[in-house]
C-alpha positions in Angstrom: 42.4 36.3 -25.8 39.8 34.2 -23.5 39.0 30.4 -25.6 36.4 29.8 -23.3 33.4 31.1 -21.5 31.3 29.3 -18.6 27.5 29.1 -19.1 25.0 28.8 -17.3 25.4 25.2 -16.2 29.1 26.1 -15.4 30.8 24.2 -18.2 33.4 25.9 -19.8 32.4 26.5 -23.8 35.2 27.2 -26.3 35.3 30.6 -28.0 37.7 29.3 -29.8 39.5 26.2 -31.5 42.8 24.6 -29.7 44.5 21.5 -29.4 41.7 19.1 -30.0 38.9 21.0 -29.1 37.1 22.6 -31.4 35.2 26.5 -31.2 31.5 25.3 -29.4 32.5 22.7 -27.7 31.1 22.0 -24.2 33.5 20.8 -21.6 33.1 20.1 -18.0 32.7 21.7 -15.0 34.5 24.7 -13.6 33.4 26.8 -10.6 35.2 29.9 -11.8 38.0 31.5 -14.3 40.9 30.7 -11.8 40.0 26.8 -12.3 41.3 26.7 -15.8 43.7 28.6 -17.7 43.0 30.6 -21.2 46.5 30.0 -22.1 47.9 26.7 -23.6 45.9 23.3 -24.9 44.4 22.6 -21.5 40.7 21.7 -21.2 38.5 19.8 -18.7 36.5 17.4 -21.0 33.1 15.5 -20.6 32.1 15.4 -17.1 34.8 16.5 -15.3 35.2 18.8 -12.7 37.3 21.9 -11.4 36.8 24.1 -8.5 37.6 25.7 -5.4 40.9 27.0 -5.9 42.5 24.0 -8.3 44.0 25.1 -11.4 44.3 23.3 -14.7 47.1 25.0 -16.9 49.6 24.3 -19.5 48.8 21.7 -22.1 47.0 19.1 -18.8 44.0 17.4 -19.4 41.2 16.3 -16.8 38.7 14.1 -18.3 36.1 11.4 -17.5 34.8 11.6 -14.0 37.8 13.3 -12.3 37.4 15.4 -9.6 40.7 18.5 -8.7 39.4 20.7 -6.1 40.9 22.2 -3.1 44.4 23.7 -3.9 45.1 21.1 -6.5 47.3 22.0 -9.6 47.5 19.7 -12.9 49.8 21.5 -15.7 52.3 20.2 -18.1 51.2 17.7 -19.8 49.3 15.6 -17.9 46.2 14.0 -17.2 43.7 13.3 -14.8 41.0 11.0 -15.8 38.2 8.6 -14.9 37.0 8.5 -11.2 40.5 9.5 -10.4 40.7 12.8 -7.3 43.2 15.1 -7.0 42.9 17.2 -3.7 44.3 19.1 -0.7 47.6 20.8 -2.2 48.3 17.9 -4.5 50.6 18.8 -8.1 50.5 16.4 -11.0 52.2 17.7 -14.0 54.9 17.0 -16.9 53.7 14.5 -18.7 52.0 12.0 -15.7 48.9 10.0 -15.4 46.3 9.8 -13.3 43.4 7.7 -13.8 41.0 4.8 -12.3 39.6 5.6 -9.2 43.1 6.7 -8.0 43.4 9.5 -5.5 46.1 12.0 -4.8 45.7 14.5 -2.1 48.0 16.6 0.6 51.1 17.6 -0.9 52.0 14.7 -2.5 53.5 15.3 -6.3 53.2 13.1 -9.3 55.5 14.4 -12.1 57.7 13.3 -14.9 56.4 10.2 -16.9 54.8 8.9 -14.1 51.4 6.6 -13.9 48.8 6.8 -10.9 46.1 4.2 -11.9 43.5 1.7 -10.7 42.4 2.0 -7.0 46.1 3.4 -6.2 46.1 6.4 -3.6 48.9 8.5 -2.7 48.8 10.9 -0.3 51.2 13.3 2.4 54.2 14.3 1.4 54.7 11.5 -0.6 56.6 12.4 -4.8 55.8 10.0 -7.3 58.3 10.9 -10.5 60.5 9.6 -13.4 59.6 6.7 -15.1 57.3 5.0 -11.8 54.1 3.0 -12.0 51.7 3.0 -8.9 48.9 0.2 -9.9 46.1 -2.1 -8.2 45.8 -1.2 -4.2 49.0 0.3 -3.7 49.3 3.1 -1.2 52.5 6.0 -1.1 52.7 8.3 1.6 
């Protein structure tokens, strides 16, 4: 059973209530059907965006100003938030954070209980995981 639609504007609109959205709620942006899953408690909230061939499943989050495009995956349950971008082949999922103006792109992973935040960037091939914090101006690649 679908919980959302996309309007006109290309927010997604809930058909029905989960997690902590409620049926009529307007979320963010998503390009298409394959940006966001119908299964699970995942949503992308306020004005957020989704597209190309990301894909937002599980029970993740992407809120704020965040930006997951390219081949980007968020699952689990993790979030993406604020000015953060997730990009290129980039995963984030269990139950990490991502937020600030933080940027994760190529392959690199971000899993467990891990934190991404401020102006941090990690990039390449590089796996962020466990119980790690990646703050301020740091870079991992």
């Amino acid at each position: 059973m679908k919980k959302y639609e996309i309007n006109k504007d290309g927010c997604c609109v809930a058909l029905r209530s989960f997690g902590d959205v409620e049926e009529g709620d307007i979320g963010g942006f998503i390009e298409s059907e394959k940006n966001l899953s119908h299964e699970g408690n995942c949503w992308v909230y306020e004005n957020a965006r989704v597209f190309g061939n990301a894909w937002v499943y599980g029970n993740a989050w992407v809120f704020g100003n965040a930006r997951v495009y390219d081949d980007a995956w968020v699952s689990g349950n993790a979030w993406v938030s604020g000015n953060a971008r997730l990009f290129g082949n980039a995963l984030v999922y269990g139950n990490a954070l991502v937020y600030g103006n933080t940027r994760v792109s190529g392959t690199a992973i971000v899993s467990g209980d891990a934190v991404v935040a401020e102006n941090a960037e990690v990039y390449g091939n590089a796996i962020v995981s466990g119980n790690a914090r990646v703050f301020g101006n740091a870079f991992v690649s």
